[in-house]
C-alpha positions in Angstrom: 0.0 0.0 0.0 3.0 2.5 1.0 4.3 1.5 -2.3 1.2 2.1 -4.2 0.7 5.9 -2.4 4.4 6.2 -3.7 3.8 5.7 -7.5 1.0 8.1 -7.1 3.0 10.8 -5.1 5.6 10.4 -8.0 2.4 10.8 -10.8 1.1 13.7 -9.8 4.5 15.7 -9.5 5.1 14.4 -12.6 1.7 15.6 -13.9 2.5 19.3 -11.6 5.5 19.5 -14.1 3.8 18.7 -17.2 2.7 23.0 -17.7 6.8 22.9 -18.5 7.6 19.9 -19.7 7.0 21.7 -23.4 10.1 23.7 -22.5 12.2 20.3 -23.1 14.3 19.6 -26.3 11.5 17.4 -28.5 14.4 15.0 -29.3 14.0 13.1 -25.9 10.5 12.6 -27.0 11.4 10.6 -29.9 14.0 8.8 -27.4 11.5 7.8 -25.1 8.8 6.4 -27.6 11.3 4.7 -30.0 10.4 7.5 -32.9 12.7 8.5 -35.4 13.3 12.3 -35.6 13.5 14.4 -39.4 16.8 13.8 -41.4 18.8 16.4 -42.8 17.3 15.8 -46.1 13.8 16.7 -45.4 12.6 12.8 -44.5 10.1 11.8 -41.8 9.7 9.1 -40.3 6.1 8.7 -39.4 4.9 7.0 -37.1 1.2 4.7 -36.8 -0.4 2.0 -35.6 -0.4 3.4 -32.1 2.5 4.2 -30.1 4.9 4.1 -32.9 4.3 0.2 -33.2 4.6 1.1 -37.0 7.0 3.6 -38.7 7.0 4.3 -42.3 9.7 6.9 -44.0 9.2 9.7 -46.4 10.8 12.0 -48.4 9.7 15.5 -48.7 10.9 16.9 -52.0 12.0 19.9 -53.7 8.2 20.3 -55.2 6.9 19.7 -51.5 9.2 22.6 -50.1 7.9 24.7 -52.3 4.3 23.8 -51.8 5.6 24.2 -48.1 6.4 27.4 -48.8 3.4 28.8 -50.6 1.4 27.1 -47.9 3.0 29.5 -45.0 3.3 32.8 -47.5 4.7 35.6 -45.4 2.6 36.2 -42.5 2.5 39.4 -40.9 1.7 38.4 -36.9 1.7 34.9 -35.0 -2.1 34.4 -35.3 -1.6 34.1 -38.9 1.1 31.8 -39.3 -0.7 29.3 -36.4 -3.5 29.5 -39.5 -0.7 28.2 -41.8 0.5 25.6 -39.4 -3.0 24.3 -39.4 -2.9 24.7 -43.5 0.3 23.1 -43.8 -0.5 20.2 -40.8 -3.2 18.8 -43.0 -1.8 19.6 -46.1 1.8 17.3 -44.5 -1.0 14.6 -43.5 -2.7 14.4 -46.8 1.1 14.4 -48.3 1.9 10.9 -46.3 -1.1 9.2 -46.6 -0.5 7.1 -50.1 2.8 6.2 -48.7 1.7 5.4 -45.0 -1.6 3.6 -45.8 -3.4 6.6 -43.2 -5.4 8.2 -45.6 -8.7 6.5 -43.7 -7.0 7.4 -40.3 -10.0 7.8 -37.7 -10.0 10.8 -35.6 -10.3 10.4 -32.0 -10.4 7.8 -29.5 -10.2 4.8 -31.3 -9.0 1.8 -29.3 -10.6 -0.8 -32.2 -7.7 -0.1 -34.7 -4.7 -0.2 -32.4 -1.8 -1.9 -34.2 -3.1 -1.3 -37.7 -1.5 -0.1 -40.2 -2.0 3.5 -41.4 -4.5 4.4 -37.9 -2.7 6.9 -35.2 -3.1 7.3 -31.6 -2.0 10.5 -30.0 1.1 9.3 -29.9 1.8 8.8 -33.4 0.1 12.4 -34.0 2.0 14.4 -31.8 5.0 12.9 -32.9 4.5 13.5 -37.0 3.0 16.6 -36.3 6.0 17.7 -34.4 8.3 16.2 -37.2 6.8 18.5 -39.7 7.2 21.1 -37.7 10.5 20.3 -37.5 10.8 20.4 -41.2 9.3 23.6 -41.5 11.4 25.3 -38.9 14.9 23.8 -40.8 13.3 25.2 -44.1 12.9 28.7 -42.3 8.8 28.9 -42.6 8.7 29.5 -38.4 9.1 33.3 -38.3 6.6 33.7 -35.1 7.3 30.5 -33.5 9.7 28.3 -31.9 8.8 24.3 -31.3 8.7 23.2 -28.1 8.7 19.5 -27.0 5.0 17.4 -27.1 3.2 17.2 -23.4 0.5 15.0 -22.0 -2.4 15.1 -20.2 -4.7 12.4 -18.3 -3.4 9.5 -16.4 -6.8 7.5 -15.5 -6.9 8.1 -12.0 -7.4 11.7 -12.4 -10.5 10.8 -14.5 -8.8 11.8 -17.8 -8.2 9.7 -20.6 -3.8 10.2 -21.7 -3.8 12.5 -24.4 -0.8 14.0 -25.8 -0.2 17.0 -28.4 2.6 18.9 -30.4 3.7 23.1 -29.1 4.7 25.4 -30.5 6.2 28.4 -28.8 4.8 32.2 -29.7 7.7 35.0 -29.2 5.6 36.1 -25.9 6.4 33.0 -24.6 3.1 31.5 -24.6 2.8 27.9 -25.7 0.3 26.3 -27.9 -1.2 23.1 -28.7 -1.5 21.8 -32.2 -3.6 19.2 -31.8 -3.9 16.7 -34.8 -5.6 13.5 -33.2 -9.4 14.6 -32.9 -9.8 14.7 -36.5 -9.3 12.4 -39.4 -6.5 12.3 -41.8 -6.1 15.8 -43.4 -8.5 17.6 -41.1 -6.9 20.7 -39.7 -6.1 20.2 -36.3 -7.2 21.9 -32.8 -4.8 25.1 -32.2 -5.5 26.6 -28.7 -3.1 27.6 -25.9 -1.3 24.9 -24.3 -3.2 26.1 -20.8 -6.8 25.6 -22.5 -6.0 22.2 -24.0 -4.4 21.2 -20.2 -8.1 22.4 -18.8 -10.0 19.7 -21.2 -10.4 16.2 -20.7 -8.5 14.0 -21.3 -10.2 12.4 -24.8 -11.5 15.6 -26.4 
């Protein structure tokens, strides 16, 4: 029992740092789930069929940088380039898809399809959607922004079912989810700030 009370103390200071935990480098992310981070030469390695089970890599080429590019224009303030990370989040998911198998992906909670081919959990989705993030920021599109490392929320015995998203970091300093799992392949995903999406549950 003193053992049990001890996992949970350890939980919920894990949980009290999880407001800073976006401040981290997303690299450790990758280590800790067995992900792949974005080569040098503009290729993913996405991951799918919950947890990362599956990974399938892809090259973004010279045509999709400049799609990339036309995609994020030249924004004049952060609000508008959070409107082209959305753009350019679904745009990067409808990119993958033929090559993944994900272009029926189901948004949401979807415990049915774990281990398939080509369906994400959260895990997969904040992990590609921080990856092409990642791409965008080493092809200079991030003017407003800097990317901060994914974060989770929910752990059960708070009530809340574990959800986890991608950040990004405005030049206030405010974080922000991008949220890609709700929605199905090539939807445009939930931006909010990172201290709204904490305040929902855990599976919405």
């Amino acid at each position: 029992m003193l053992r049990f009370f001890g996992v949970l103390g350890l939980v919920c200071v894990g949980l009290a740092g999880c407001m800073s935990q976006y401040r981290g480098e997303p690299m450790a992310w990758y280590a800790m789930r067995d992900a792949v981070p974005p080569q040098d030469n503009n290729r993913v390695s996405v991951c799918h069929g919950f947890g990362c089970h599956l990974k399938t890599s892809v090259g973004f080429s010279q045509a999709d940088i400049r799609a990339m590019a036309k995609i994020f224009g030249r924004p004049k303030s952060a609000s508008d380039e959070r409107a082209a990370i959305a753009n350019y989040i679904a745009w990067a998911e409808k990119r993958v898809a033929p090559e993944v198998g994900s272009e029926n992906d189901v948004g949401g909670l979807d415990i049915v399809n774990a281990g398939q081919r080509g369906q994400m959990d959260c895990i997969d989705e904040a992990t590609n959607t921080t990856s092409y993030l990642i791409i965008a920021k080493n092809n200079g599109f991030l003017r407003f922004h800097t990317l901060g490392s994914p974060v989770a929320r929910g752990f059960f015995l708070d009530g809340r079912y574990p959800h986890a998203t991608a950040v990004v970091v405005d030049k206030t300093g405010t974080p922000w989810a991008i949220d890609s799992w709700p929605h199905p392949n090539g939807a445009k995903p939930d931006v909010m700030p990172l201290t709204t999406w904490f305040e929902r549950s855990g599976a919405s």
